[in-house]
C-alpha positions as CSV (number, residue, x, y, z in Angstrom):
1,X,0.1,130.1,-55.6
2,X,0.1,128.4,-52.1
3,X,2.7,126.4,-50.7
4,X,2.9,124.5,-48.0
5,X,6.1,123.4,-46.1
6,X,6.5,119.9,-44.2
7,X,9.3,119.6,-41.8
8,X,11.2,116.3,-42.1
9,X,9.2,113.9,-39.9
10,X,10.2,110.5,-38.0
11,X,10.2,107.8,-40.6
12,X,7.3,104.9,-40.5
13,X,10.0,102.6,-40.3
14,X,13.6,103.5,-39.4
15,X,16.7,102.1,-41.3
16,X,14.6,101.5,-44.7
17,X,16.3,102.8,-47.7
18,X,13.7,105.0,-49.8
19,X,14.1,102.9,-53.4
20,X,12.8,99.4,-50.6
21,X,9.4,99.8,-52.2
22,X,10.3,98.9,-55.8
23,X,11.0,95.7,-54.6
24,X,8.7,94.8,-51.7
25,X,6.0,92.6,-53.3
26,X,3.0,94.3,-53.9
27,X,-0.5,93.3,-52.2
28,X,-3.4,91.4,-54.3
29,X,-5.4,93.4,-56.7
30,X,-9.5,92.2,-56.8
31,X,-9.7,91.8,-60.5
32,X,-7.5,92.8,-63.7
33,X,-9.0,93.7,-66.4
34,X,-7.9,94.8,-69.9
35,X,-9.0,98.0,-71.9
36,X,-7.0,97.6,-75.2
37,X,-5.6,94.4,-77.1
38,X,-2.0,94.8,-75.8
39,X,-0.4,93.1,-73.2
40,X,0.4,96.0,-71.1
41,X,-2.9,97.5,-71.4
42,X,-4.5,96.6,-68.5
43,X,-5.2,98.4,-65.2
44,X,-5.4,96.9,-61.4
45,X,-8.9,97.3,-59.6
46,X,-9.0,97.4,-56.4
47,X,-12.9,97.7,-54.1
48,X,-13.3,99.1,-50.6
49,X,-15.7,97.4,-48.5
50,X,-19.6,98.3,-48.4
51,X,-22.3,99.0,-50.7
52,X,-20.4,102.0,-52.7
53,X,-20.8,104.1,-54.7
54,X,-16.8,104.5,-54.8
55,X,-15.0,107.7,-54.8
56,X,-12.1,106.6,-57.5
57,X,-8.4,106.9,-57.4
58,X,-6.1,106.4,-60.6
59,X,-3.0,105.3,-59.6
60,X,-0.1,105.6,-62.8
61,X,3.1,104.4,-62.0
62,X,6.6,106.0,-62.3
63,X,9.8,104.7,-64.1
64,X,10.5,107.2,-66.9
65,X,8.1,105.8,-69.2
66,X,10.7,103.0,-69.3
67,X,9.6,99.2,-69.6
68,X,11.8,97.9,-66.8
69,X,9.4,99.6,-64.6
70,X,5.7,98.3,-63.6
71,X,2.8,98.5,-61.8
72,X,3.8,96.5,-58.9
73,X,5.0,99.5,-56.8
74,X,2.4,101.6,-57.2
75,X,0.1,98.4,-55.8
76,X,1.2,99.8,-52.0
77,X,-0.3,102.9,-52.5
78,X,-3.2,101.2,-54.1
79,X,-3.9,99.1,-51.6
80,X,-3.8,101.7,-48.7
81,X,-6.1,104.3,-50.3
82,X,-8.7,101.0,-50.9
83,X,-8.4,100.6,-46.9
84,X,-9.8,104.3,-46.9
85,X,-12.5,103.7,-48.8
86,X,-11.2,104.2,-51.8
87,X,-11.4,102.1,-54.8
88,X,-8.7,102.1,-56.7
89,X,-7.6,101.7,-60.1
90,X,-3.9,101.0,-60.8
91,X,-2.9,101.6,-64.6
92,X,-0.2,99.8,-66.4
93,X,0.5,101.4,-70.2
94,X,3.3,100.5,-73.1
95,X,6.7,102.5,-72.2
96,X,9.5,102.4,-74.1
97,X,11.3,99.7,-75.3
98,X,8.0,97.7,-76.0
99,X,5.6,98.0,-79.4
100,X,3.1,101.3,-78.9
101,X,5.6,102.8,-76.3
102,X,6.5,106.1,-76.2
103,X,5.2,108.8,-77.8
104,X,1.6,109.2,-78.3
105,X,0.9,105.5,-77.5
106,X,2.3,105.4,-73.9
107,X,0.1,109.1,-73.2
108,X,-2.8,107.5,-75.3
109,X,-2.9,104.5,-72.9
110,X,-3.2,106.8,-70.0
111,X,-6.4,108.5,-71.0
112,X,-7.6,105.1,-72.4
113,X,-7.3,103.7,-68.9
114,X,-8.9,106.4,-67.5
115,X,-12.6,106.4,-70.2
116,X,-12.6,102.5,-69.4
117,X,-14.0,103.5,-65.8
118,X,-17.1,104.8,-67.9
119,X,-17.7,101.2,-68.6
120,X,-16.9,99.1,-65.5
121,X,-18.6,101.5,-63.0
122,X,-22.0,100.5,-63.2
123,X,-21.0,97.0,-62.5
124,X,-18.3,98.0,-59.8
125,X,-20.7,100.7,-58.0
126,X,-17.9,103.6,-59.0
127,X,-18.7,107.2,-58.4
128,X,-17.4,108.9,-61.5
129,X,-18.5,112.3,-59.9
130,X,-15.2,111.7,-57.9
131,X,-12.2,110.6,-59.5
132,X,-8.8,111.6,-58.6
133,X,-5.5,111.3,-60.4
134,X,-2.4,110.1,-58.8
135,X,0.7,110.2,-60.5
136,X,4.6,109.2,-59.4
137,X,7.1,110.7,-61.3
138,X,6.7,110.2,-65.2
139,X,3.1,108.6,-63.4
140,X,2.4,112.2,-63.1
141,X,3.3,113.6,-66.2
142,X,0.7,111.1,-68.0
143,X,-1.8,112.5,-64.8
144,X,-1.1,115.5,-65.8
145,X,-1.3,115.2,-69.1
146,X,-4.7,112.9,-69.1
147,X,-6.4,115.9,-67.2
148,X,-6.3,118.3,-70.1
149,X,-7.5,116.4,-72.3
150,X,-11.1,118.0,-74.3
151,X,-14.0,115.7,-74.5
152,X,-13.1,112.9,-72.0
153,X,-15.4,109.9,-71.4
154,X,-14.4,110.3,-67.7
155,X,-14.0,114.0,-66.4
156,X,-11.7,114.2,-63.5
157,X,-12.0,115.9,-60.6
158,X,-8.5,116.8,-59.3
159,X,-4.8,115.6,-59.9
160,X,-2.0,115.1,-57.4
161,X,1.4,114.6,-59.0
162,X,4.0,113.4,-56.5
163,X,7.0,114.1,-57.9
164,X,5.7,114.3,-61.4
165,X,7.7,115.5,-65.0
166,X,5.6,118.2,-65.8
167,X,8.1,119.8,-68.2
168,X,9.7,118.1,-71.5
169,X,11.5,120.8,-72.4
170,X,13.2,121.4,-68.9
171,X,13.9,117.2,-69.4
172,X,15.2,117.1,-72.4
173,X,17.4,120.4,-71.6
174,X,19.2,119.1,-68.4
175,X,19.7,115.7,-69.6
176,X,17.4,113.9,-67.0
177,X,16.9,110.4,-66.9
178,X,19.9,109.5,-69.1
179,X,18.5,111.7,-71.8
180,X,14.9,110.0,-71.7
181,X,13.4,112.8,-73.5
182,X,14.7,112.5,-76.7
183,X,13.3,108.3,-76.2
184,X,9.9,108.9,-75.3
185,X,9.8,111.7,-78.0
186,X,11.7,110.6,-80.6
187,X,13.1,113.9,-81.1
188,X,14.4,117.0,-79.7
189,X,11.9,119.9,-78.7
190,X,13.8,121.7,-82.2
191,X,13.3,119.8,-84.0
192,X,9.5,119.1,-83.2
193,X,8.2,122.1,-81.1
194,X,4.5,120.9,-82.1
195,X,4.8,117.2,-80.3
196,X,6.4,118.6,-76.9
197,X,4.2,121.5,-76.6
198,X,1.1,118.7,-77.0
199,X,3.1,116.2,-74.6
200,X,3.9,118.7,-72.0
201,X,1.7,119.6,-69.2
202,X,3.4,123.2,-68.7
203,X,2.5,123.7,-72.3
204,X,-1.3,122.9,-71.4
205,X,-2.1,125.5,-68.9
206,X,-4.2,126.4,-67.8
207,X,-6.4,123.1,-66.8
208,X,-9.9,122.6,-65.5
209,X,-9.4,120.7,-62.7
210,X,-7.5,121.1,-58.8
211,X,-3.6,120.3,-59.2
212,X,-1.3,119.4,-56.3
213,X,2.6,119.1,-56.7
214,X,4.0,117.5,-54.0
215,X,7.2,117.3,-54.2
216,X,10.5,116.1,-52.1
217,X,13.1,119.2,-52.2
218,X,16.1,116.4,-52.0
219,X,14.4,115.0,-55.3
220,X,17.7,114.2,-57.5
221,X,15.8,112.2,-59.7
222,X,13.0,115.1,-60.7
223,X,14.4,118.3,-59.7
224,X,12.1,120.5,-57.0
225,X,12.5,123.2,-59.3
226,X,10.4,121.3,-62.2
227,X,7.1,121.6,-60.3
228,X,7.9,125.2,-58.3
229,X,7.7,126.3,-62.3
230,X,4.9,124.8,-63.0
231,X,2.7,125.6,-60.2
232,X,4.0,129.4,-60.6
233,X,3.1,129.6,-64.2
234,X,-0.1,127.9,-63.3
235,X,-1.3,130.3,-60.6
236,X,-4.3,129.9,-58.7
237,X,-4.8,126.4,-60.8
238,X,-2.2,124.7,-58.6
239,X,-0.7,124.6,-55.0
240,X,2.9,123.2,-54.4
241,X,3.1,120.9,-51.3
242,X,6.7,120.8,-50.2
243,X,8.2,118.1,-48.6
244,X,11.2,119.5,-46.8
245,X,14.5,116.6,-46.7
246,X,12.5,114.3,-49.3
247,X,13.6,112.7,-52.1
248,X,12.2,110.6,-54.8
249,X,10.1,107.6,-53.6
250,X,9.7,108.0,-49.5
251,X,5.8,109.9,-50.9
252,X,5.1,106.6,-52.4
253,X,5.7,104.3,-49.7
254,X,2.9,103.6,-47.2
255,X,4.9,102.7,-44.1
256,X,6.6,106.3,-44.2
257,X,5.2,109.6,-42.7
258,X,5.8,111.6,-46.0
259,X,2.7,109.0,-47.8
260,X,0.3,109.8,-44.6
261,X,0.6,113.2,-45.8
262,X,-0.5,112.5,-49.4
263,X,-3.4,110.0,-48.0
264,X,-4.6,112.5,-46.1
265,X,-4.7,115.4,-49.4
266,X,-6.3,112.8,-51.4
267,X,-9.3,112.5,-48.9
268,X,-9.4,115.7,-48.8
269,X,-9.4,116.2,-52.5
270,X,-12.2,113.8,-53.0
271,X,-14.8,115.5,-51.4
């Protein structure tokens, strides 16, 4: 296991409160474009300039798997790894609350979202010898989850989970998210050992691909803890980057230092 420590730098823009980015409207996408019937089941694409062939991000929101939480957010981060070249595919999936959400259909979506790359990339000049995952919070739980899947149509390259629920049972146990657990699942990990262990990236282990945590170790939201467990159990599979005096959302937010750091890992990661 490696881990690296931050210290708490200078913020991008002093005075913001961390949570401003769930409301600041989010830049314009180049096309949308559907990959199942539903409403929600649609993803954001977003094309760097020049003749390609792209290096792909996968961009899955946060929210707890909830519907009053979108896309819109995560189209910051979108945006500002397309101006590094990057194109960038922003995924929106049933949650709860709305037909299909929850469990399987809201972790279905996720890898569904991911194979429809397979048939857009011709036509939109993607490398899918270079796809990254990038996951906020329950974001990267589906990430997480999507990248241990057998048999994919797209295989992925690496995962970074910022902030990202990568234990069920440790959810369900300490009551997290208003008990959100037991709503995504429909029942508690007694009760049906067989679904969480399947839902549960910690359960997964070991995966084929590189796995970054980062994580904020002020997160009150997703406990630090959550992801020093996982990357421990996972051993040399994963690294833990620490972000020391972070909380929840300042990773996701493009005019603060703590999102330079993730740009940068996610360049990194993609060659």
């Amino acid at each position: 296991m490696m881990t690296a420590v931050l210290g708490m730098a200078a913020l991008a823009a002093m005075g913001q409160n961390a949570r401003d980015i769930l409301t600041l409207p989010a830049p314009a996408y180049d096309e949308r474009i559907a990959y199942g019937p539903d409403a929600n089941q649609f993803a954001d694409l977003r094309l760097p300039q020049g003749a390609g062939l792209h290096p792909v991000v996968v961009v899955i929101h946060g929210g707890y798997w909830r519907a009053a939480y979108g896309l819109e957010y995560a189209g910051h981060m979108s945006a500002a790894l397309t101006r590094r070249g990057f194109a960038t595919w922003n995924i929106e999936y049933r949650r709860i609350g709305q037909p299909g959400g929850g469990y399987p259909g809201t972790l279905e979506d996720a890898g569904r979202a991911v194979d429809q790359l397979r048939q857009i990339a011709a036509a939109k000049k993607l490398d899918l010898g270079r796809v990254t995952l990038l996951g906020h919070s329950a974001g990267g739980h589906l990430a997480l989850w999507v990248a241990g899947r057998e048999r994919p149509a797209v295989r992925v390259g690496a995962v970074v989970s910022l902030a990202g629920v990568s234990d069920l049972g440790m959810l369900y146990e300490r009551k997290l998210g208003n008990g959100v657990a037991l709503e995504l699942m429909g029942c508690a990990p007694a009760d049906c050992a067989g679904k969480y262990r399947d839902a549960s990236p910690v359960e997964r282990l070991p995966l084929s691909v590189r796995v970054t945590m980062v994580h904020g170790d002020k997160d009150d939201i997703v406990p630090f803890a959550m992801s020093e467990a996982f990357v421990r159990k996972a051993g040399s599979g994963a690294r833990l980057l620490r972000l020391e005096g972070a909380g929840h959302f300042e990773m996701v937010d493009p005019r603060r230092a703590e999102w330079k750091t993730v740009e940068e890992l996610i360049t990194k990661s993609a060659h």
